[in-house]
N, C-alpha and C positions, 0 to 999 in steps of 0.2 A: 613575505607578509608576516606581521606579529598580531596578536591578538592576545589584548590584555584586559583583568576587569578588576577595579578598584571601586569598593572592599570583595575583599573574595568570597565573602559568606553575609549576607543580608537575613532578616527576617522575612518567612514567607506570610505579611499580611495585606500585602496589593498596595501599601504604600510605600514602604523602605524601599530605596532603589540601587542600583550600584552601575557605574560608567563601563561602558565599555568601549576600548578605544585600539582599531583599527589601522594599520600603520602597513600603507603598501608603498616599495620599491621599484621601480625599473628592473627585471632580474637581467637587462644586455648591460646597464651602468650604474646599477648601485645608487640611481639618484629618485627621488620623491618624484612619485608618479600620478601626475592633477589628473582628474576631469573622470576619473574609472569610477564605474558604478558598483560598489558592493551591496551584497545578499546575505545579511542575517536570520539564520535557524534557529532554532531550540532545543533540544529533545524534551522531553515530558510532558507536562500538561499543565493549564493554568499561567503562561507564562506571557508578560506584557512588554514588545517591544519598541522602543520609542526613539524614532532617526530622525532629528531636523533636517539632516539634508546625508542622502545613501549615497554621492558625489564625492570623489576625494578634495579636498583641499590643495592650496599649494606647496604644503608639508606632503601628499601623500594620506593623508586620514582624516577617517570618519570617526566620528564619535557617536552613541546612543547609551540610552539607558533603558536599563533592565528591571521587572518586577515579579512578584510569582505570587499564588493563593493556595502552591502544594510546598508541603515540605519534603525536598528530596537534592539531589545532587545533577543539576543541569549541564551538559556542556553546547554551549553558543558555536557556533562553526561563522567561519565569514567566507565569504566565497566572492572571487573577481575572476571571470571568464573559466578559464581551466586552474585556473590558483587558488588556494585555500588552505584555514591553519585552522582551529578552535582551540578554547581555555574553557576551564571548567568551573562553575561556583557554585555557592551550598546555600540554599533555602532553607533558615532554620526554621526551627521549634516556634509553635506559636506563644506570646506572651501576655496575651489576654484570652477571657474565656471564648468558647465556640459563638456561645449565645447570650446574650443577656434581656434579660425582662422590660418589659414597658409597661407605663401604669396600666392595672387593671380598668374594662369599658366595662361599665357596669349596663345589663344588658334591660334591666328591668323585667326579669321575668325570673323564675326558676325553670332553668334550661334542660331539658330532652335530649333530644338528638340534635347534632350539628356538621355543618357540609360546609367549605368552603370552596368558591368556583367563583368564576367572573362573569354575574352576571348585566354588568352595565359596558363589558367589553370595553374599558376603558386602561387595563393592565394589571389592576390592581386588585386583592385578593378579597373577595366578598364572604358574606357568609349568610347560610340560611339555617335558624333553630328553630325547634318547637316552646313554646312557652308554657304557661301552668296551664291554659285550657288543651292544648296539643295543636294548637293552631301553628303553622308556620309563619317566621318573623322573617324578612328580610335584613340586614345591616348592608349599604355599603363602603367600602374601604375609604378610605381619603386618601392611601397612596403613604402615609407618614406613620401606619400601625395600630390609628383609630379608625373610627367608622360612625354612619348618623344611616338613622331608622328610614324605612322608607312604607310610609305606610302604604297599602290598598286592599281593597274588599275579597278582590281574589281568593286572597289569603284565609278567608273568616271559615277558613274550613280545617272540621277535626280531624285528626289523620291517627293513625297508628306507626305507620313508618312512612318514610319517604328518602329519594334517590333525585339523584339532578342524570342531565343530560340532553342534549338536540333531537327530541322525537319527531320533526316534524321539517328537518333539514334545510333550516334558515339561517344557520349558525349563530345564533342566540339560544341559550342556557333554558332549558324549562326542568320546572319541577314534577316528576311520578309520587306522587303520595296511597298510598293503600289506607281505607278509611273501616271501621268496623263499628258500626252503630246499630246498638238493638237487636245484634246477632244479624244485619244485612251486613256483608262488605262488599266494596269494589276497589278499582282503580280507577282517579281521576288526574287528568291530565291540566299542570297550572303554564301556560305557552310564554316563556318569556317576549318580551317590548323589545327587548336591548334596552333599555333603559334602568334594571332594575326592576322595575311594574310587571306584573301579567294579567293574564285570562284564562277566564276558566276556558279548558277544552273538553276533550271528548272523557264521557264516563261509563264507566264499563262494570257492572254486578255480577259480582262472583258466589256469593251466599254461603261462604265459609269466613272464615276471620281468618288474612294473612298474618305471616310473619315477616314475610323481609319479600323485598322488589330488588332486581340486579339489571338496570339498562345497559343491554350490550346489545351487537350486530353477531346475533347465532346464527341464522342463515345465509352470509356472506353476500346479501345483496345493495353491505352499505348503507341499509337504515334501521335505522335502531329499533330493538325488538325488549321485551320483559318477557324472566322468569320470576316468576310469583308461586309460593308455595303455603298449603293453607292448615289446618290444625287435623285435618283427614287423613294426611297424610299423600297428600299430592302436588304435584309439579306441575304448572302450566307453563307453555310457552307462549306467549302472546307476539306474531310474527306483525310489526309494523308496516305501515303502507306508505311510510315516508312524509304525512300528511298529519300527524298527531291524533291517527285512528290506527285502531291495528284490528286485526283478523282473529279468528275463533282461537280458545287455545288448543294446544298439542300435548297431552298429558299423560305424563311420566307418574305411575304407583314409586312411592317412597315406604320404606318401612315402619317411620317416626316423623311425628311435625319437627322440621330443623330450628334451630337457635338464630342462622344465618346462613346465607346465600355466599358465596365464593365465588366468582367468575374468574376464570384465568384458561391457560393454553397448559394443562398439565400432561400431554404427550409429546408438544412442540410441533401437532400438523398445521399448525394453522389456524384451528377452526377453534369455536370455544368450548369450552367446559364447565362445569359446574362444581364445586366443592362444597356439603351441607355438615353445617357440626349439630349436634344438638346434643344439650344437657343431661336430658335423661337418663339417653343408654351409653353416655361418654366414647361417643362415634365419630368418624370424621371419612363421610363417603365423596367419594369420585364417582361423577358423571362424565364419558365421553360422548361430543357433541360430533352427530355426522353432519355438519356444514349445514343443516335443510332445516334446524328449530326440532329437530328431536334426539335423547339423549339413550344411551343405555348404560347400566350401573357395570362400573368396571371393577372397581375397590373398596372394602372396609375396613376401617381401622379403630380397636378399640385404643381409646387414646390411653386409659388406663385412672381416668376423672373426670369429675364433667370441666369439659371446656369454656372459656373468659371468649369474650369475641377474638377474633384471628382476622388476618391479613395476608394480603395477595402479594408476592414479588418473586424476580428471576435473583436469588438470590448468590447463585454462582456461575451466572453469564453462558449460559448452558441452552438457553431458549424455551426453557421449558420453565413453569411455574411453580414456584414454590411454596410454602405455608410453614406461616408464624401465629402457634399459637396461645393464648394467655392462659392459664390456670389459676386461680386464685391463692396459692399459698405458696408467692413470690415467686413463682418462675413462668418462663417463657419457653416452647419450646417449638423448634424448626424442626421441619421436616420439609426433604429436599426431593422432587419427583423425579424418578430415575429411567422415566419413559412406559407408554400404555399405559398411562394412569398411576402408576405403582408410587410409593413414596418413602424413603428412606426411616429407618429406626429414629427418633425423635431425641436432637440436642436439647438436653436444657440449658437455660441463662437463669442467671439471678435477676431478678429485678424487685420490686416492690407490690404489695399485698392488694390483688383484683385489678392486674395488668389488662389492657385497654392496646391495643397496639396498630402503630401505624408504620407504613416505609415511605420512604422517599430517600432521595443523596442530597442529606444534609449536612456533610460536610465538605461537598462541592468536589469532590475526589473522580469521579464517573460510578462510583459502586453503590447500591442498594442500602442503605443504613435503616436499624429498628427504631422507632420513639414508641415508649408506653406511657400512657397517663395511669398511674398508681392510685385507681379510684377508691381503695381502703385505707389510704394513710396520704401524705401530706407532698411525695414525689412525684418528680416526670423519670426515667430512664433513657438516655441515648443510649443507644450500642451502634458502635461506629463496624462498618460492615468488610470483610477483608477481600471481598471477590468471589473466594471461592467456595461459598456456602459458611463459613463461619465466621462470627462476630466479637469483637473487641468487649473486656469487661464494660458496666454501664458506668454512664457520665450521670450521675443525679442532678436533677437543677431542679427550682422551686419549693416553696416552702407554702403550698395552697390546702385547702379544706377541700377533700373530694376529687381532685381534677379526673376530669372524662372527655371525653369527644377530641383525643388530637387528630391535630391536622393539619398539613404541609403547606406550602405556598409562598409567594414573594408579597411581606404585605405592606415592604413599603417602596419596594417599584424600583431596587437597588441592583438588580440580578441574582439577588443570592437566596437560596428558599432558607424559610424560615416557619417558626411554626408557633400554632396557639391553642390553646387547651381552655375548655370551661374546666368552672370550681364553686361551691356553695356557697353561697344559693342564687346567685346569676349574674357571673362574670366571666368576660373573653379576657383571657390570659395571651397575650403575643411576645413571644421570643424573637427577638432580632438578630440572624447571623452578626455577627461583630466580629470575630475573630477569625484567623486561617484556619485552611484544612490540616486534617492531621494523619 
């Protein structure tokens, strides 16, 4: 059996392709062997194999072709019953950028906060902002990297922050907004339609002013529960009943009102946890969560400035969670948890002036990569992520006023995530994977 591939070295951008061509024998007579079913492999990842027919011919071979979205050095194996040979070929370098721009959607507001999630369940990547009143706007996608308003009344409500998520285990998207009026706050629950649309649900008065809501499953029974922390200096957990009402809270003393909430698994039991930074006293505590909705404070770290918002990821495949966090005078810095809470001495990265940061694997490789939105000057930052806790210099793209709010997702229904960032004074900015991984 031979096994050969013309050209030997393609580009890896998921369309250059190269033949591969299969040639089996009879080994009792040396002659071309019809009708045998061969088995083409891979090794690495990303790679697209394509057989009109895996049957030998009356020469004895198959033919297919090959594509790949990683750049790296593959070898193809062909296998007939207990017979087989492989050849090797090279996925180069990509030759276009990772990502490129699409026209700015001018949102018609000046924009807040923004969350992109799917809430018309249709695949494609939605978005929900605050406007100049702080009300929440709906956008849905079109699937092509615009989007069209969706009004309703629901919405006619002020919030100070707000989180998406399934509280009420229908699987459609609802919105948690924490509201602070006149010195009353609560939590109000907006229940997604599936359709884009909601209602109002259940509200619940707290009489401190929040700063940040985090929907996760803390007590491990599968329905989504909030931690809410308020200007006192306290933690609520608010344990869910699966039904878009939840139970008394369970509160944890804090030392300082936090900046933001953190949810992540930074021991790796399981259960969740909590991570609070605040500006103040330039801190960054761990909360370990026992599975039941209460926490106790394991670690503090002074960070050594006040912290830019931060971001949750397993940044070297470890199980355990990690943190990335922004500083305003161009850097980024990870800190990687080393088990019980604990958290590693803090890498810096360069990036650009009142970094905003987000992760996701945007360039389709399987590993963790950072994006910041550079809210003091006119960049976005990639940092393409290496696996095992550290990060590739940054990729700058955009030339925006202000960008803030990134955020990951497929927004135009291609498989490939991509991402999009507001900018002054109210426009969704979408970047489109285009390019291979690297």
């Amino acid at each position: 059996m031979t096994v050969t591939i013309d050209p030997p070295s393609v580009p890896a951008d998921a369309t250059s392709v190269a033949t591969v061509t299969v040639k089996f024998r009879n080994p009792e007579n040396g002659q071309p062997w019809k009708g045998q079913q061969v088995i083409l492999t891979s090794s690495g990842k990303g790679t697209r194999i394509v057989i009109p027919n895996s049957v030998t011919n009356d020469d004895g071979v198959v033919t297919a072709t090959i594509s790949s979205t990683f750049v790296e050095k593959k070898t193809i194996k062909a296998q007939v019953g207990d017979y087989y040979n492989s050849a090797d070929i090279n996925f180069s370098g990509c030759t276009s950028a990772l990502f490129a721009p699409l026209a700015p959607v001018a949102l018609n507001a000046k924009v807040g906060a923004l969350i992109a999630s799917d809430f018309n369940r249709d695949g494609n990547a939605d978005v929900v902002f605050t406007d100049d009143l702080r009300h929440p706007s709906v956008w849905l996608g079109n699937g092509d990297g615009t989007f069209r308003n969706v009004p309703g009344d629901a919405l006619d409500t002020r919030v100070s922050s707000f989180n998406t998520g399934d509280v009420n285990n229908d699987g459609k998207v609802d919105i948690v907004v924490t509201t602070n009026e006149s010195g009353s706050a609560g939590v109000s629950i907006l229940l997604g339609k599936g359709d884009g649309t909601f209602e109002r649900g259940a509200t619940f008065s707290t009489g401190n002013a929040f700063c940040k809501s985090a929907p996760q499953d803390y007590s491990g029974d599968g329905k989504l529960d909030l931690v809410v922390s308020d200007e006192t200096g306290n933690l609520s957990v608010l344990l869910g009943n699966g039904d878009g009402t939840f139970q008394s809270g369970i509160n944890t003393a804090i030392s300082q009102s936090p900046n933001g909430v953190l949810s992540g698994d930074y021991n790796g039991d399981g259960k969740r946890d909590i991570g609070l930074y605040t500006q103040r006293d330039h801190t960054m505590s761990i909360l370990l969560g026992n599975g039941s909705g209460a926490f106790q404070k394991a670690f503090g770290y002074d960070l050594g400035e006040a912290p830019y918002p931060s971001t949750v990821g397993d940044f070297n495949g470890d199980g355990k969670s990690d943190l990335a966090v922004g500083f305003y005078d161009n850097n980024l810095k990870v800190l990687l948890a080393t088990g019980n809470g604990a958290l590693s001495s803090a890498v810096p990265y360069s990036v650009g002036t009142g970094p905003v940061p987000t992760t996701g694997d945007l360039d389709g490789d399987g590993k963790p990569d950072l994006l910041t939105a550079n809210s003091e000057e006119t960049s976005i930052s990639l940092l393409i992520g290496n696996g095992d806790g550290t990060f590739q210099s940054q990729i700058p793209y955009g030339n925006l006023i202000g960008p803030s709010n990134p955020n990951v997702g497929d927004f135009n229904g291609d498989g490939k995530i991509d991402f999009a960032v507001t900018n002054y004074p109210g426009a969704l900015n979408v970047f489109l994977r285009t390019g291979c991984s690297r």
